[in-house]
C-alpha positions as CSV (number, residue, x, y, z in Angstrom):
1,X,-58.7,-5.2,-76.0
2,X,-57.0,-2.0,-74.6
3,X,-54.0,-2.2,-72.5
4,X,-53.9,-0.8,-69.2
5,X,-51.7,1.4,-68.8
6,X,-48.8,0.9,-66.2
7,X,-48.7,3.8,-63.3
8,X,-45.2,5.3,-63.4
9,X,-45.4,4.7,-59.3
10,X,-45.1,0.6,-57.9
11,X,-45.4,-0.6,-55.2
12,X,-47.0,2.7,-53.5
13,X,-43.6,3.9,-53.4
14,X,-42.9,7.6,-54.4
15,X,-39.6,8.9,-54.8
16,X,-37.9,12.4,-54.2
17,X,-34.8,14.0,-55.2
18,X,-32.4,14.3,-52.3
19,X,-32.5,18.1,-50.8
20,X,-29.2,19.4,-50.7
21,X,-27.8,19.9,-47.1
22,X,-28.3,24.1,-45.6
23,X,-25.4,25.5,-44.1
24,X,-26.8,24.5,-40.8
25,X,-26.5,20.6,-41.4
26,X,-22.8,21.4,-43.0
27,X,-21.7,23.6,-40.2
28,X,-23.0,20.6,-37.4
29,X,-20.9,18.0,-40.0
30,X,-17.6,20.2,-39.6
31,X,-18.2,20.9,-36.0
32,X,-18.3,17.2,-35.1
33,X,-15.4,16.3,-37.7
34,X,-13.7,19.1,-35.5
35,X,-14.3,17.5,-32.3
36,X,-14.0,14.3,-33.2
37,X,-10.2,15.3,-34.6
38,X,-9.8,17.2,-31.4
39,X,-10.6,13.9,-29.2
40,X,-8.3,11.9,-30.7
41,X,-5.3,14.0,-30.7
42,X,-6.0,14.6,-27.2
43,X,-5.7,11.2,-25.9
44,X,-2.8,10.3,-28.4
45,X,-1.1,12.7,-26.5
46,X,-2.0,11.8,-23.4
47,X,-0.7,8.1,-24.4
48,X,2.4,9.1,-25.9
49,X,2.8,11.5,-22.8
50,X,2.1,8.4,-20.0
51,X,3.5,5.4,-22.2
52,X,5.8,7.1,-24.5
53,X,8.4,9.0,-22.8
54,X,11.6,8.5,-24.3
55,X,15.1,8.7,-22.9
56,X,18.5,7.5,-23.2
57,X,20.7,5.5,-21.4
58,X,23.5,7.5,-20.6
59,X,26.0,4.5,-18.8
60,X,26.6,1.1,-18.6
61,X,25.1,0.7,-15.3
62,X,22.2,-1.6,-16.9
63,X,24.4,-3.3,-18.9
64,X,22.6,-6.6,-19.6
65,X,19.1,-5.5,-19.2
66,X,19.8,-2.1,-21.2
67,X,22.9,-1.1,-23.2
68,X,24.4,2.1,-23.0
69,X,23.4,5.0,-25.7
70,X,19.9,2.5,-25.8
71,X,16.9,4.0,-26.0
72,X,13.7,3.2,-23.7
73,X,10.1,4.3,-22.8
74,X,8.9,4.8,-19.8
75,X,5.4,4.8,-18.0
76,X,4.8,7.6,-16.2
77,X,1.3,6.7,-15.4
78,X,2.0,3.6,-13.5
79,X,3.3,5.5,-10.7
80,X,0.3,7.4,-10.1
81,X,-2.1,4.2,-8.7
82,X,0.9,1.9,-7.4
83,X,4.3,2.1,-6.1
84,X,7.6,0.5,-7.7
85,X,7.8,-2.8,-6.1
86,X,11.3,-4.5,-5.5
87,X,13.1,-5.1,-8.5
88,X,11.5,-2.7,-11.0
89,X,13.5,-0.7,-13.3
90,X,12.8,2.9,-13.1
91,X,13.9,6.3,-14.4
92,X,14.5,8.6,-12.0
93,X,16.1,13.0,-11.5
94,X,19.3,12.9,-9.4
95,X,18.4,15.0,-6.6
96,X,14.9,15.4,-8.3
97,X,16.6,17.7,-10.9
98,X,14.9,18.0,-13.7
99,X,17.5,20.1,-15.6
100,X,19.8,16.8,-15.6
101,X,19.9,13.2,-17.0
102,X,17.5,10.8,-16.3
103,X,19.1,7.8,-14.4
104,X,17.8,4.2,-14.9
105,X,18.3,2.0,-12.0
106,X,17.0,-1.0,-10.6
107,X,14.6,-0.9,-7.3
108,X,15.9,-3.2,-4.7
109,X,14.6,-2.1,-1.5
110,X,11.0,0.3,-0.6
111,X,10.2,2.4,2.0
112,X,10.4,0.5,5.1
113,X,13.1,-2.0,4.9
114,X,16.1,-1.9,6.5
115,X,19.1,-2.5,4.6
116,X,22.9,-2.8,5.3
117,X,25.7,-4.2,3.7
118,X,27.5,-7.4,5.2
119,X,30.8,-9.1,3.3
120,X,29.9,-8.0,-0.1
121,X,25.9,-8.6,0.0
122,X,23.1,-6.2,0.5
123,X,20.6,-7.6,3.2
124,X,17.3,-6.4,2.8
125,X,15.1,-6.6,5.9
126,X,18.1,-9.1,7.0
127,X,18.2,-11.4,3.7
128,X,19.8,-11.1,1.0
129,X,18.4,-9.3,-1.9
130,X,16.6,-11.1,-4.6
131,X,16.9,-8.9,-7.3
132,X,21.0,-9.5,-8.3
133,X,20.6,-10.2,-11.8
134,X,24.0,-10.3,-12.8
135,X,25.1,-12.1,-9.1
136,X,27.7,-9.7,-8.4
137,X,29.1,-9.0,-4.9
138,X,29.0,-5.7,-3.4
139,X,33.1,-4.5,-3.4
140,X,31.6,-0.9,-2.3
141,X,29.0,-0.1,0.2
142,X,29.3,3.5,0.3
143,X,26.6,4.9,2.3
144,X,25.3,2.2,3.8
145,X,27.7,1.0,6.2
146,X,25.7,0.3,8.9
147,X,21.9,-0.6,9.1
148,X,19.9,2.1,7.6
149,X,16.3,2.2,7.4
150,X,13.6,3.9,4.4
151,X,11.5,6.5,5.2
152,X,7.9,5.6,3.8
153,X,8.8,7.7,0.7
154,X,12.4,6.9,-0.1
155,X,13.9,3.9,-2.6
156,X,16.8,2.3,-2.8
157,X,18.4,1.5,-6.3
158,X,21.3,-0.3,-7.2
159,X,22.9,-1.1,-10.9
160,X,22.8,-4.3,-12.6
161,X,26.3,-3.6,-13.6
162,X,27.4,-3.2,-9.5
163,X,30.5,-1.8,-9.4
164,X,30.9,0.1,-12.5
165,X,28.9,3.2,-11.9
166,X,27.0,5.2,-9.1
167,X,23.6,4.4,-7.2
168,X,21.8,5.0,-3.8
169,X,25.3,3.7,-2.8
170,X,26.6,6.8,-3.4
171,X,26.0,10.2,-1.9
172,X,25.5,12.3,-5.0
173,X,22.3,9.8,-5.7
174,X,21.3,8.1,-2.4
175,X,18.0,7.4,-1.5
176,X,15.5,8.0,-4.3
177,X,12.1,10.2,-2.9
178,X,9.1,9.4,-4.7
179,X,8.6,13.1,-5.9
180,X,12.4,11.9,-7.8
181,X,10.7,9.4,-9.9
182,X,9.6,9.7,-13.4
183,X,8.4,6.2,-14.2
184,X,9.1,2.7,-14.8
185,X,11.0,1.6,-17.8
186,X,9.3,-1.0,-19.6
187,X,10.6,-1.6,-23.0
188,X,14.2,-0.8,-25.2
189,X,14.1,0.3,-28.4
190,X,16.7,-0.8,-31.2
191,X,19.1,1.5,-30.8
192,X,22.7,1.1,-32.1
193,X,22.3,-2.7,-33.1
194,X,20.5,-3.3,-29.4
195,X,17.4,-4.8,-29.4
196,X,14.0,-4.3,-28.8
197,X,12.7,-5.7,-25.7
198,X,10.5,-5.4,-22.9
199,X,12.9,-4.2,-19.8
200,X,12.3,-6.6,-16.6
């Protein structure tokens, strides 16, 4: 009895060697490799540029909250949706100079309140101020020796280290304009055995 022969095809399945791409399909795989690439550096840079802005500490008047010589990033996004709220660190231009050092101070009052300095403590809207991290009196009130009040742009900032360096206290900063600031500071890096932290 002859054997029938198997059909070199099962199933009803027929197979074909794979065409080798034209230089149309290659050129649309480069093109999209290209933009692809082109995305993502894009909105690395846009992070790094909004999250990522690095500067240095250039005093001790953070000390406890950042040393100086410490590096920090700073949001410069943040600022563009909201407003610094009382008792945010930010990093400002003196004088909106943008040829100097950044400063990095901490936010006590916002445009609106009234402030003066009474026996040592800075009243805010009549009370004393809440943000005092390190609960040091006020030995200098400089410019504010009588009751002042913030324009609707305008911030006062004061150091956690109070009496060792300058703030809005001081003429050559003073009140801080909106346009002035760069950002909020919200994290130290390890710099020169200090270490890494979110800033509060």
């Amino acid at each position: 009895m002859a054997r029938k022969r198997r059909s070199s095809y099962t199933g009803g399945l027929s197979f074909y060697e794979d065409k080798e791409p034209g230089p149309v399909e290659k050129l649309k795989k480069v093109l999209v490799w290209v933009a692809n690439t082109a995305i993502a550096v894009f909105l690395a840079a846009v992070l790094v540029m909004s999250f990522g802005f690095r500067t240095r500490v250039y005093d001790d008047a953070m000390t406890g909250t950042v040393e100086e010589n410490q590096q920090v990033l700073v949001d410069r996004l943040i600022y563009r949706f909201s407003t610094p709220e009382r008792g945010a660190v930010i990093a400002f231009y003196p004088g909106g100079d943008s040829s100097l050092r950044p400063l990095i101070r901490r936010v006590v009052a916002i445009p609106g309140d009234t402030i003066e300095v009474v026996d040592g403590t800075l009243l805010v809207n009549g009370t004393p101020e809440q943000t005092n991290v390190s609960g040091q009196s006020l030995s200098y009130a400089g410019i504010v020796t009588s009751r002042m009040t913030l324009n609707n742009d305008e911030y006062f900032v004061l150091c956690d280290n109070r009496d060792n360096t300058e703030d809005s206290r001081n003429a050559s900063i003073g009140f801080i304009a909106e346009s002035d600031l760069i950002g909020k500071v919200w994290l130290a890096l390890p710099t020169d055995g200090s270490s890494l932290h979110n800033v509060k």
